[in-house]
PDB file of N, CA, C and O in Angstrom, chain B, residues numbered from 101:
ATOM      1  N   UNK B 101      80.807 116.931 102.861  1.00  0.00           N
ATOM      2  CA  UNK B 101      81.824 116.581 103.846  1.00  0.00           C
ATOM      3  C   UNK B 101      81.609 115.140 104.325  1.00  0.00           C
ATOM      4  O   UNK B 101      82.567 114.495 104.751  1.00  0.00           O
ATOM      5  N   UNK B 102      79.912 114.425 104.245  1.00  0.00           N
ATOM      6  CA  UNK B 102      80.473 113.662 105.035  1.00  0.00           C
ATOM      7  C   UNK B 102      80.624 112.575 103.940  1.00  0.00           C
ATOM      8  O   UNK B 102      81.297 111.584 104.222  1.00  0.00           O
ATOM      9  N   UNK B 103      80.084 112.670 102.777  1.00  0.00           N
ATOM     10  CA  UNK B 103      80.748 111.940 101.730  1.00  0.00           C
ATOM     11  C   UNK B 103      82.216 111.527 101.556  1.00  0.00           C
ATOM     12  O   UNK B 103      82.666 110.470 101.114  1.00  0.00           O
ATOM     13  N   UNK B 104      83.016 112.895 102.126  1.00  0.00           N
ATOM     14  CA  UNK B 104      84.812 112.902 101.528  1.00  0.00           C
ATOM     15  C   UNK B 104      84.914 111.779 102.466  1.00  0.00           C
ATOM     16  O   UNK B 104      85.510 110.730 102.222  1.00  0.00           O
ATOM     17  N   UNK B 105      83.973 112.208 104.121  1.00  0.00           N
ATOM     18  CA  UNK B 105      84.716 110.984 105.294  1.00  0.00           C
ATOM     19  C   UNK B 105      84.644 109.813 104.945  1.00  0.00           C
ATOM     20  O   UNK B 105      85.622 109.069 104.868  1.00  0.00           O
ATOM     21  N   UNK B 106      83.266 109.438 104.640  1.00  0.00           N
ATOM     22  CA  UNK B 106      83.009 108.357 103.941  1.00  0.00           C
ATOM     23  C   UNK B 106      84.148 107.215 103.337  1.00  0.00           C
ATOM     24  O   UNK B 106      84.456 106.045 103.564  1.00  0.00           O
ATOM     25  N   UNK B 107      84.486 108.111 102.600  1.00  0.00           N
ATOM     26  CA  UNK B 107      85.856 107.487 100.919  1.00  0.00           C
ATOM     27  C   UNK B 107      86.657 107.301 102.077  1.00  0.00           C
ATOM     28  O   UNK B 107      86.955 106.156 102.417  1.00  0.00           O
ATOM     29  N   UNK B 108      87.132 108.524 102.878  1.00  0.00           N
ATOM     30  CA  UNK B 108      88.546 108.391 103.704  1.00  0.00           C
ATOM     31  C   UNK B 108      88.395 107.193 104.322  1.00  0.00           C
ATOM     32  O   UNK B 108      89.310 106.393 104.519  1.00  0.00           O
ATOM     33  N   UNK B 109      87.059 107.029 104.688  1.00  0.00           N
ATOM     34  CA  UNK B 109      87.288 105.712 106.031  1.00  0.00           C
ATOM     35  C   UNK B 109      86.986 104.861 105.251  1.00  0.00           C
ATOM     36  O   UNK B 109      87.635 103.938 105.743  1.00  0.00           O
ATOM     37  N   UNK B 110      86.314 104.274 104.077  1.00  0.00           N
ATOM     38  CA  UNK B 110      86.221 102.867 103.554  1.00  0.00           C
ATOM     39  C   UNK B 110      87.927 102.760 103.245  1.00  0.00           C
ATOM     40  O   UNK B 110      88.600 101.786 103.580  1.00  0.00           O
ATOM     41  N   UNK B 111      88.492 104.024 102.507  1.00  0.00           N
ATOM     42  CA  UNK B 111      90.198 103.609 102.114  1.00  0.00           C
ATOM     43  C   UNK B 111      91.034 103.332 102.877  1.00  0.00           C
ATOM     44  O   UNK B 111      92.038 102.755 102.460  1.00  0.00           O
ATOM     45  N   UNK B 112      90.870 103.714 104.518  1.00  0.00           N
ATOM     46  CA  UNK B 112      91.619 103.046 105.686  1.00  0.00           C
ATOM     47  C   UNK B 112      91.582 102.156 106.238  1.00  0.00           C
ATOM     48  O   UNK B 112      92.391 101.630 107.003  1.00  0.00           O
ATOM     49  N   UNK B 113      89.644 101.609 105.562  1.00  0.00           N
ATOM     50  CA  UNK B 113      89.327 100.021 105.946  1.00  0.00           C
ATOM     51  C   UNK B 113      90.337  99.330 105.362  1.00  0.00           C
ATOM     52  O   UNK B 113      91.152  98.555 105.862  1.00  0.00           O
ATOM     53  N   UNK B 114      90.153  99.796 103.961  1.00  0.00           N
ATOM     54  CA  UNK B 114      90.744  98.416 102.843  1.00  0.00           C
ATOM     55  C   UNK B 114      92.276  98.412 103.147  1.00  0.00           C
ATOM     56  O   UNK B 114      92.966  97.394 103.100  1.00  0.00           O
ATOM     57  N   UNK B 115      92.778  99.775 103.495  1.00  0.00           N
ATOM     58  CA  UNK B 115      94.448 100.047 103.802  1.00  0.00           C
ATOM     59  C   UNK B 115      94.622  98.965 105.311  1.00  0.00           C
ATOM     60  O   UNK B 115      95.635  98.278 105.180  1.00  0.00           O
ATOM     61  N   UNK B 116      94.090  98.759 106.277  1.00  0.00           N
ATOM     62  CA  UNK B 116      94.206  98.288 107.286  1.00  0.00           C
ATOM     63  C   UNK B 116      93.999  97.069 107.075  1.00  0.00           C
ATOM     64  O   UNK B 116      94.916  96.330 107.434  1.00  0.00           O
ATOM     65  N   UNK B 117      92.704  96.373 106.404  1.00  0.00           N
ATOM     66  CA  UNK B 117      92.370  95.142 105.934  1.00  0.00           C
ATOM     67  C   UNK B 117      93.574  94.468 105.329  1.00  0.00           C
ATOM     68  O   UNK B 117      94.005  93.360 105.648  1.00  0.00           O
ATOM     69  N   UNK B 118      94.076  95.305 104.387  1.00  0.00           N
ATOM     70  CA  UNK B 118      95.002  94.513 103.768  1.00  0.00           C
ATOM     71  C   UNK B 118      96.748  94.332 104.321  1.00  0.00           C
ATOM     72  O   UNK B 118      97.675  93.589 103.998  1.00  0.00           O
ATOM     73  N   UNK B 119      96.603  95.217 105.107  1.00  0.00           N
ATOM     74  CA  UNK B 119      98.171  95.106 106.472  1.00  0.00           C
ATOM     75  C   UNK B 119      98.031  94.388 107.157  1.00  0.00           C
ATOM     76  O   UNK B 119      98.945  93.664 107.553  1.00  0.00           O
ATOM     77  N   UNK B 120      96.593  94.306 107.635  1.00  0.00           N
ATOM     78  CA  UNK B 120      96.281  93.115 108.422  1.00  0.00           C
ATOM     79  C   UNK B 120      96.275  92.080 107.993  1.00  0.00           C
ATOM     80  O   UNK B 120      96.535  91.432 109.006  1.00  0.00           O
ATOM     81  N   UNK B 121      96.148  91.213 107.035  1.00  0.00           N
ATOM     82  CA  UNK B 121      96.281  90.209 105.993  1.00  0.00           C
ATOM     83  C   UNK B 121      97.699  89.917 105.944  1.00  0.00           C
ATOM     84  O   UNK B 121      98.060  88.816 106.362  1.00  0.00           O
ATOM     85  N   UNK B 122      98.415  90.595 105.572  1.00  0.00           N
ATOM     86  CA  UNK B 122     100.053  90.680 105.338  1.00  0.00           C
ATOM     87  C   UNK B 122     101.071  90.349 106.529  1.00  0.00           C
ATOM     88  O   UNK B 122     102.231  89.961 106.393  1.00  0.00           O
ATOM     89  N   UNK B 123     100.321  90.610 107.835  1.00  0.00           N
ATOM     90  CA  UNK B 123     101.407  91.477 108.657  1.00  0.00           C
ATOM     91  C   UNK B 123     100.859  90.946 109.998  1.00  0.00           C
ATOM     92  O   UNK B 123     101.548  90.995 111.016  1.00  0.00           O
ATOM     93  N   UNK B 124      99.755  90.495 109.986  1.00  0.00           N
ATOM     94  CA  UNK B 124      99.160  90.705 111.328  1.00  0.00           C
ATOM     95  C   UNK B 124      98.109  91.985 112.069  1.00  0.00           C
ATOM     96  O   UNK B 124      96.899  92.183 111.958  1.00  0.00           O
ATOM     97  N   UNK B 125      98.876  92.503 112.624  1.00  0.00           N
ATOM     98  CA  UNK B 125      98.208  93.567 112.994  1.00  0.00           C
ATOM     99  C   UNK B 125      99.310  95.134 112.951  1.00  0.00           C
ATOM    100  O   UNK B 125     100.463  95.318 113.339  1.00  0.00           O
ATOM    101  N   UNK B 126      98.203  96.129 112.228  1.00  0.00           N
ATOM    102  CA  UNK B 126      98.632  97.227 112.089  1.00  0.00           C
ATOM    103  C   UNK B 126      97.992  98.440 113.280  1.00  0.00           C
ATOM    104  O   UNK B 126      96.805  98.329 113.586  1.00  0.00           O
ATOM    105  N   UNK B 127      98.466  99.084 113.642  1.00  0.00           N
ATOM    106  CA  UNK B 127      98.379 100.180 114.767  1.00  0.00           C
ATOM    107  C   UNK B 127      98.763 101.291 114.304  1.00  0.00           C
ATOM    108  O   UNK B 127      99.925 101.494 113.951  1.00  0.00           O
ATOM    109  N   UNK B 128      97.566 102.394 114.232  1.00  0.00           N
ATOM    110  CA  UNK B 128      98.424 103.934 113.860  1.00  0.00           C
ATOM    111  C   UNK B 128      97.094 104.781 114.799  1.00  0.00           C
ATOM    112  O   UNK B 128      95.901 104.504 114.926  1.00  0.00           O
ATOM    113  N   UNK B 129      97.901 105.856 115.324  1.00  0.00           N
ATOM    114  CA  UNK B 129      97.494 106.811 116.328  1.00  0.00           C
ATOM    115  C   UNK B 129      96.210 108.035 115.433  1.00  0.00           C
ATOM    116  O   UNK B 129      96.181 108.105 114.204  1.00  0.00           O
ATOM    117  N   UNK B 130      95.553 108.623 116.066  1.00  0.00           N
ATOM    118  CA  UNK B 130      94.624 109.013 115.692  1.00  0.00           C
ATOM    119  C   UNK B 130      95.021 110.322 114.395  1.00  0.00           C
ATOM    120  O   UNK B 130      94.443 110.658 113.362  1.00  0.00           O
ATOM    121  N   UNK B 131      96.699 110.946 115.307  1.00  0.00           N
ATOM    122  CA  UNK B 131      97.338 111.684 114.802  1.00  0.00           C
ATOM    123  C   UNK B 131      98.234 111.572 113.072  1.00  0.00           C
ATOM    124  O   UNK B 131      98.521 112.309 112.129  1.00  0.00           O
ATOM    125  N   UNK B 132      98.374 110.219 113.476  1.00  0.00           N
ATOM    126  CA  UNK B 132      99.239 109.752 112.098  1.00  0.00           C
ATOM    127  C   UNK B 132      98.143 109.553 111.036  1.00  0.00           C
ATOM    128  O   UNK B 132      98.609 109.741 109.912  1.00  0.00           O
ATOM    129  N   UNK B 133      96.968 109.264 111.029  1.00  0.00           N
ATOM    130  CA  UNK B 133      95.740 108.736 110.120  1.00  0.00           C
ATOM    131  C   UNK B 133      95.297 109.948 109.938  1.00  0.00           C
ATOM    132  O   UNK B 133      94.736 110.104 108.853  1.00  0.00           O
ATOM    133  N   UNK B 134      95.352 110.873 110.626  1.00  0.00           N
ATOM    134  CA  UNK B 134      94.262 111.895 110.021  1.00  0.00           C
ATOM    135  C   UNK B 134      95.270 112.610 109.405  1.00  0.00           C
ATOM    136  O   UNK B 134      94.756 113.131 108.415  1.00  0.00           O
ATOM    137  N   UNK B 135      96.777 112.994 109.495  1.00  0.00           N
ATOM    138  CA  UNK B 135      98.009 113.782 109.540  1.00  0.00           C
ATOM    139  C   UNK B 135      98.285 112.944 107.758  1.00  0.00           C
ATOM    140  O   UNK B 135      98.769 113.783 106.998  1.00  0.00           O
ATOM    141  N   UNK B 136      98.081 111.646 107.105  1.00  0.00           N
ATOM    142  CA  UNK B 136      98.424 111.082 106.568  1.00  0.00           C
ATOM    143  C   UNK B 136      97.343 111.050 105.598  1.00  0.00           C
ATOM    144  O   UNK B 136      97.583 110.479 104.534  1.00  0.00           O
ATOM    145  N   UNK B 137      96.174 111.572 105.779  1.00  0.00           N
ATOM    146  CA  UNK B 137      95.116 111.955 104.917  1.00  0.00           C
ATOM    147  C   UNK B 137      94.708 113.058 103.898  1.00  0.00           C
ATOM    148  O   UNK B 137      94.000 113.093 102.892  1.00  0.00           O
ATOM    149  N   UNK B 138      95.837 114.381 104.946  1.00  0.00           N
ATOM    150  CA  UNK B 138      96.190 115.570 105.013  1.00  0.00           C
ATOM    151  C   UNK B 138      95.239 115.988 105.797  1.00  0.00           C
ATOM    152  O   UNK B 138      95.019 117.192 105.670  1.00  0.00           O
ATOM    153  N   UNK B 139      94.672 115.513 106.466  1.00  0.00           N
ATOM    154  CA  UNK B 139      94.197 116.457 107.924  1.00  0.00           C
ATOM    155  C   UNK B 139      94.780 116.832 108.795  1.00  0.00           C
ATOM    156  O   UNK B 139      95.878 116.379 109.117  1.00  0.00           O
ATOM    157  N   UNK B 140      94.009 118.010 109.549  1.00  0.00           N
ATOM    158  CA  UNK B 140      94.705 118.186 111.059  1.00  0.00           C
ATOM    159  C   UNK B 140      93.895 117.920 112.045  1.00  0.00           C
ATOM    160  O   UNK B 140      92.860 118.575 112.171  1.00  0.00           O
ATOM    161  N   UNK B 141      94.402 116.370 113.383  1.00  0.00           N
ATOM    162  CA  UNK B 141      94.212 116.328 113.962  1.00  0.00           C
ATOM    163  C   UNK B 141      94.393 117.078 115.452  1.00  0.00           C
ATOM    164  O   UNK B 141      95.462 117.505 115.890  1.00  0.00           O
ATOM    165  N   UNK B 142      93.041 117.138 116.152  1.00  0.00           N
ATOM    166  CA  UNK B 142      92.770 117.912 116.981  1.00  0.00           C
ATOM    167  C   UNK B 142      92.319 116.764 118.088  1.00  0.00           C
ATOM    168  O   UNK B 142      91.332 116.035 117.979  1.00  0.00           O
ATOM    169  N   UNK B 143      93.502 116.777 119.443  1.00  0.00           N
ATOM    170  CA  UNK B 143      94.101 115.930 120.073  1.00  0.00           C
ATOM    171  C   UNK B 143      92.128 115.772 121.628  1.00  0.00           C
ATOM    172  O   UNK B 143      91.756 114.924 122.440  1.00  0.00           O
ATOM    173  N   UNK B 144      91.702 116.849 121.258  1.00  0.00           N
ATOM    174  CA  UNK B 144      91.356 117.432 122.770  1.00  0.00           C
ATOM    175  C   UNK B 144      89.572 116.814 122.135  1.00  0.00           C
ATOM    176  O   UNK B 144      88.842 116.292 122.977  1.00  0.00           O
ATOM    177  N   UNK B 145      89.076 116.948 120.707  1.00  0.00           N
ATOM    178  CA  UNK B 145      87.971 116.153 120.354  1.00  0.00           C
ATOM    179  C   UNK B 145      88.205 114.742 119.851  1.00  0.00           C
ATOM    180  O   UNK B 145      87.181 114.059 119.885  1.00  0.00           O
ATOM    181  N   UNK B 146      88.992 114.295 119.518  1.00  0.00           N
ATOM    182  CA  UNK B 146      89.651 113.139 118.958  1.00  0.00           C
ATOM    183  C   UNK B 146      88.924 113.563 117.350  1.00  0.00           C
ATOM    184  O   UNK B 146      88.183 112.880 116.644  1.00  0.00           O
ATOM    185  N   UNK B 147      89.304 114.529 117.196  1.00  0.00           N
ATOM    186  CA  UNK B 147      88.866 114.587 115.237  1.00  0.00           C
ATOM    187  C   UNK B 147      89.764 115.011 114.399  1.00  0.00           C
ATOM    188  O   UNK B 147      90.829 115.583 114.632  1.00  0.00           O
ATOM    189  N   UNK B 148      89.290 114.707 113.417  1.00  0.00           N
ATOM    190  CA  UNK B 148      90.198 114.944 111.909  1.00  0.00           C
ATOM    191  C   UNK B 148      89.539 116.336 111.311  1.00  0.00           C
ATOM    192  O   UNK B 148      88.308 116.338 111.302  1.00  0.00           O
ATOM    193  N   UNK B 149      90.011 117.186 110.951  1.00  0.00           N
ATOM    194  CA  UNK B 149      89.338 118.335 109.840  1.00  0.00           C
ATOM    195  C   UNK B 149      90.405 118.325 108.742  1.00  0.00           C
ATOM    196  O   UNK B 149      91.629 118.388 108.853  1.00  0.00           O
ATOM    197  N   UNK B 150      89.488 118.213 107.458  1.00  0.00           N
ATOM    198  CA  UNK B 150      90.064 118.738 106.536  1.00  0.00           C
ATOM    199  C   UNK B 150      89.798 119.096 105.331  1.00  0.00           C
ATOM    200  O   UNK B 150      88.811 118.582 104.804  1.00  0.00           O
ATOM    201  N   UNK B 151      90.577 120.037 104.596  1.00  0.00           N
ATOM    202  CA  UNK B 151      90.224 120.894 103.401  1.00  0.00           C
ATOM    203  C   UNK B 151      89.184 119.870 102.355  1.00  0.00           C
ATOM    204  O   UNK B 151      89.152 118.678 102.050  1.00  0.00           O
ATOM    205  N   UNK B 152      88.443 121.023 102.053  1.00  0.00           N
ATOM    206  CA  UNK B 152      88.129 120.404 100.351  1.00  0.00           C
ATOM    207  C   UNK B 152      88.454 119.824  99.242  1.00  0.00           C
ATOM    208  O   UNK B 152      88.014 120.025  98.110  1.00  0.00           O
ATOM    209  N   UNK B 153      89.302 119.038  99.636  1.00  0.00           N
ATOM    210  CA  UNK B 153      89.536 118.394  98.349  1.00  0.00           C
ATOM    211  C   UNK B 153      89.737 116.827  97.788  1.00  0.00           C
ATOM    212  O   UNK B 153      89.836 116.076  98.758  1.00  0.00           O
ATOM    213  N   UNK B 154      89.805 116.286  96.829  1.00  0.00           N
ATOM    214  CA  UNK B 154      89.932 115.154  96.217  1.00  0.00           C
ATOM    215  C   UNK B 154      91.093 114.707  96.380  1.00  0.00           C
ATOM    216  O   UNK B 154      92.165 115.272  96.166  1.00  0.00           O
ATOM    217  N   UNK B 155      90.801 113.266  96.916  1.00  0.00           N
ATOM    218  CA  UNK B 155      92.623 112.905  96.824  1.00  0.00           C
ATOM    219  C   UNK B 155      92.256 111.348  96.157  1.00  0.00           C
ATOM    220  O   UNK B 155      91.138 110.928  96.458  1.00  0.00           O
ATOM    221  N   UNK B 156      93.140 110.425  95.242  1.00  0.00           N
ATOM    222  CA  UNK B 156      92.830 109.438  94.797  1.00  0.00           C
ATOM    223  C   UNK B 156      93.485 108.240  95.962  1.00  0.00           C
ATOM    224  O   UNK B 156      94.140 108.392  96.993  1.00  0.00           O
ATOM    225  N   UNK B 157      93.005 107.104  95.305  1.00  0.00           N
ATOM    226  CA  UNK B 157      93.462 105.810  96.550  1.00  0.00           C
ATOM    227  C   UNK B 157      94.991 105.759  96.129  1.00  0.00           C
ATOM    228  O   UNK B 157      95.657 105.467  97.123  1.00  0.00           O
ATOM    229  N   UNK B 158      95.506 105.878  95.395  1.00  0.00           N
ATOM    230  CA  UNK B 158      96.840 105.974  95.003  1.00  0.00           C
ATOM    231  C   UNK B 158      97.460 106.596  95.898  1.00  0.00           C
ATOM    232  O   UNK B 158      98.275 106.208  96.736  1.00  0.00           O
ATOM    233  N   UNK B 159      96.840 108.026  95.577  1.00  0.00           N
ATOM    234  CA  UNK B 159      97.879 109.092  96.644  1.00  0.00           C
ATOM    235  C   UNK B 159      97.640 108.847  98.096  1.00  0.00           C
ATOM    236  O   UNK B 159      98.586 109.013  98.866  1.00  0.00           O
ATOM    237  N   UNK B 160      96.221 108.385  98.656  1.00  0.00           N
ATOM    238  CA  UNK B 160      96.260 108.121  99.706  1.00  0.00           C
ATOM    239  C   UNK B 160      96.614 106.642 100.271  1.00  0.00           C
ATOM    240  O   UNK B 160      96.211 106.340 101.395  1.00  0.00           O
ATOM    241  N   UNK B 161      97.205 105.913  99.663  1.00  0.00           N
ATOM    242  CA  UNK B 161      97.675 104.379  99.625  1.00  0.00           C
ATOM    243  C   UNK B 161      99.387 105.326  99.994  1.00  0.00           C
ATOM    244  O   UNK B 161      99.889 105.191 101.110  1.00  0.00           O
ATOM    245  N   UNK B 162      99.931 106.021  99.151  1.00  0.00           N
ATOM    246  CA  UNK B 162     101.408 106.569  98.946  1.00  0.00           C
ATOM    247  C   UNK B 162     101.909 107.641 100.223  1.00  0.00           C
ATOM    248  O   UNK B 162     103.070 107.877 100.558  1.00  0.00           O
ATOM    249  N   UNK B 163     100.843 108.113 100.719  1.00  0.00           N
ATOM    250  CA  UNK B 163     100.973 108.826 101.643  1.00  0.00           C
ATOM    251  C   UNK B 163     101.162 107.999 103.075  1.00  0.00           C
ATOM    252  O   UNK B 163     101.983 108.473 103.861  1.00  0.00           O
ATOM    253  N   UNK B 164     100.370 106.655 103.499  1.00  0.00           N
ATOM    254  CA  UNK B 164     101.392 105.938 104.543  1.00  0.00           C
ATOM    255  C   UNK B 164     103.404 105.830 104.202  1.00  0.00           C
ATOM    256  O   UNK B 164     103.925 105.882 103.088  1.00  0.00           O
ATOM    257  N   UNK B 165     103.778 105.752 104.890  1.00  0.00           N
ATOM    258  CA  UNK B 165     105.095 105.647 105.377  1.00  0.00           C
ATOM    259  C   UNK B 165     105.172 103.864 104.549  1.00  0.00           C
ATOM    260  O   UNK B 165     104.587 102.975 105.167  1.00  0.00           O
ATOM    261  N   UNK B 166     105.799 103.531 103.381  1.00  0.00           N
ATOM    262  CA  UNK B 166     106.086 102.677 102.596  1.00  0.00           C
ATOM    263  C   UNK B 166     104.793 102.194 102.041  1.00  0.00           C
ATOM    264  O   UNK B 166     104.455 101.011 102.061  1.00  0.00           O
ATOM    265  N   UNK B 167     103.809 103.548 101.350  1.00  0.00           N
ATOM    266  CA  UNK B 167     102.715 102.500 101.104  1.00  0.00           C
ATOM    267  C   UNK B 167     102.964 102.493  99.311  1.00  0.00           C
ATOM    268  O   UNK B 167     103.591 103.230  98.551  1.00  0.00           O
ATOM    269  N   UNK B 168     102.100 101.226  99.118  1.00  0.00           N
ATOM    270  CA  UNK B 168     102.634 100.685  97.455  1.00  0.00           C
ATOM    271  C   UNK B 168     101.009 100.737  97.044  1.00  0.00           C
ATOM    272  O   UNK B 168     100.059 100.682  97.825  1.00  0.00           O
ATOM    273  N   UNK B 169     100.987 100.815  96.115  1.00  0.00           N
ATOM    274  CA  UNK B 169      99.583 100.948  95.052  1.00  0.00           C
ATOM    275  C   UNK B 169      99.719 100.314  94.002  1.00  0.00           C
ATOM    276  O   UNK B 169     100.399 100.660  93.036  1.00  0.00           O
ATOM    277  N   UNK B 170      98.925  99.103  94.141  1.00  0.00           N
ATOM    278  CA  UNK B 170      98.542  98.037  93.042  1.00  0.00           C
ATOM    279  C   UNK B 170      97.784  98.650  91.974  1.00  0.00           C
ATOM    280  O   UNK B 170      96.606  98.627  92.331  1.00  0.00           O
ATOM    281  N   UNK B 171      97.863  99.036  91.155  1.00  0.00           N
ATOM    282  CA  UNK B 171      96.987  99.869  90.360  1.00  0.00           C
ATOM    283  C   UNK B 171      95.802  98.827  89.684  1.00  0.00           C
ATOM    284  O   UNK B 171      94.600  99.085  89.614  1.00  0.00           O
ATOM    285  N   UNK B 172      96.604  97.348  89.117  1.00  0.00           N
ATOM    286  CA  UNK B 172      96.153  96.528  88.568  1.00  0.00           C
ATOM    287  C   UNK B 172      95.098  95.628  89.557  1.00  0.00           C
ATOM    288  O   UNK B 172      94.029  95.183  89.139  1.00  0.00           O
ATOM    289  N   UNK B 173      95.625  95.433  91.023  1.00  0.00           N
ATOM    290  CA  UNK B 173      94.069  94.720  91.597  1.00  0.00           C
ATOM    291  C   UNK B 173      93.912  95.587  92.379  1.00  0.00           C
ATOM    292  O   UNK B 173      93.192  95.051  93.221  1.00  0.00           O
ATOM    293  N   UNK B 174      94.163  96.985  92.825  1.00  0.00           N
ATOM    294  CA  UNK B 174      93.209  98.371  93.004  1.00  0.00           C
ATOM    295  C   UNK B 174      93.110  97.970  94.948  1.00  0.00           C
ATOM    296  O   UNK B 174      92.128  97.942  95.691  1.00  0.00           O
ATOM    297  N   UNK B 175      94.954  97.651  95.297  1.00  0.00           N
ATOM    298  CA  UNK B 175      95.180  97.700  96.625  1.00  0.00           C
ATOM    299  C   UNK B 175      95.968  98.275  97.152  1.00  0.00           C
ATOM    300  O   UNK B 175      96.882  98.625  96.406  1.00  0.00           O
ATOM    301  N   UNK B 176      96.074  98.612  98.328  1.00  0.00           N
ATOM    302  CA  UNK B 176      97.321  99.219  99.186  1.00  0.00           C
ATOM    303  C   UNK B 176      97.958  98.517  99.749  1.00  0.00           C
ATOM    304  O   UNK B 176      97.241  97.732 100.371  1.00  0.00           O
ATOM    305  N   UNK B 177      99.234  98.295  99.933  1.00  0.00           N
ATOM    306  CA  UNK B 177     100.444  97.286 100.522  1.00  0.00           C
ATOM    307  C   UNK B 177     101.274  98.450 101.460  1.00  0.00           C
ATOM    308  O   UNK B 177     102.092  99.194 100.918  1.00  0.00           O
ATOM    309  N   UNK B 178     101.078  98.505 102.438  1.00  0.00           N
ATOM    310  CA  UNK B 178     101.603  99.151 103.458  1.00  0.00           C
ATOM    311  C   UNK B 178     103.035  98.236 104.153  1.00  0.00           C
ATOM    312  O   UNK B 178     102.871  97.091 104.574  1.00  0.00           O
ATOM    313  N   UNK B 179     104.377  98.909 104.192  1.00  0.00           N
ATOM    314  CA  UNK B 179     105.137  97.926 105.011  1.00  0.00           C
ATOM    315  C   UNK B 179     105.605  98.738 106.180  1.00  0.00           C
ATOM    316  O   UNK B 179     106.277  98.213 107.067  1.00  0.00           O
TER     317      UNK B 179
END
């Protein structure tokens, strides 16, 4: 488990890093990031739980609300 968190949060670094680069500054609620991971956030610990499973940077790049996946330089473009 805390491996999966691990991946999740370096891929929201690089997802944020690179909106931030683009855009300025990006803002998403504790609810939309964990909800967009396929977790369910739980409002009253401020945490994320979620299932077992594998998800790639693709799908989790595609799962923000307009996100694009560079496959070729291996980024997320969020608009």
């Amino acid at each position: 488990m805390l491996n999966r968190n691990l991946v999740v949060g370096i891929s929201l670094a690089v997802a944020l890093t690179t909106v931030g680069c683009a855009a300025g500054k990006a803002r998403m609620t504790g609810a939309s990031m964990c909800q967009a991971h396929g977790g369910t956030y739980n409002a009253t610990t401020k945490s994320c739980s979620y299932t077992a499973s594998t998800k790639s940077a693709k799908d989790i790049c595609q799962s923000h609300p307009g996100g694009y996946w560079d496959d070729a330089a291996g980024f997320c473009e969020i608009n």
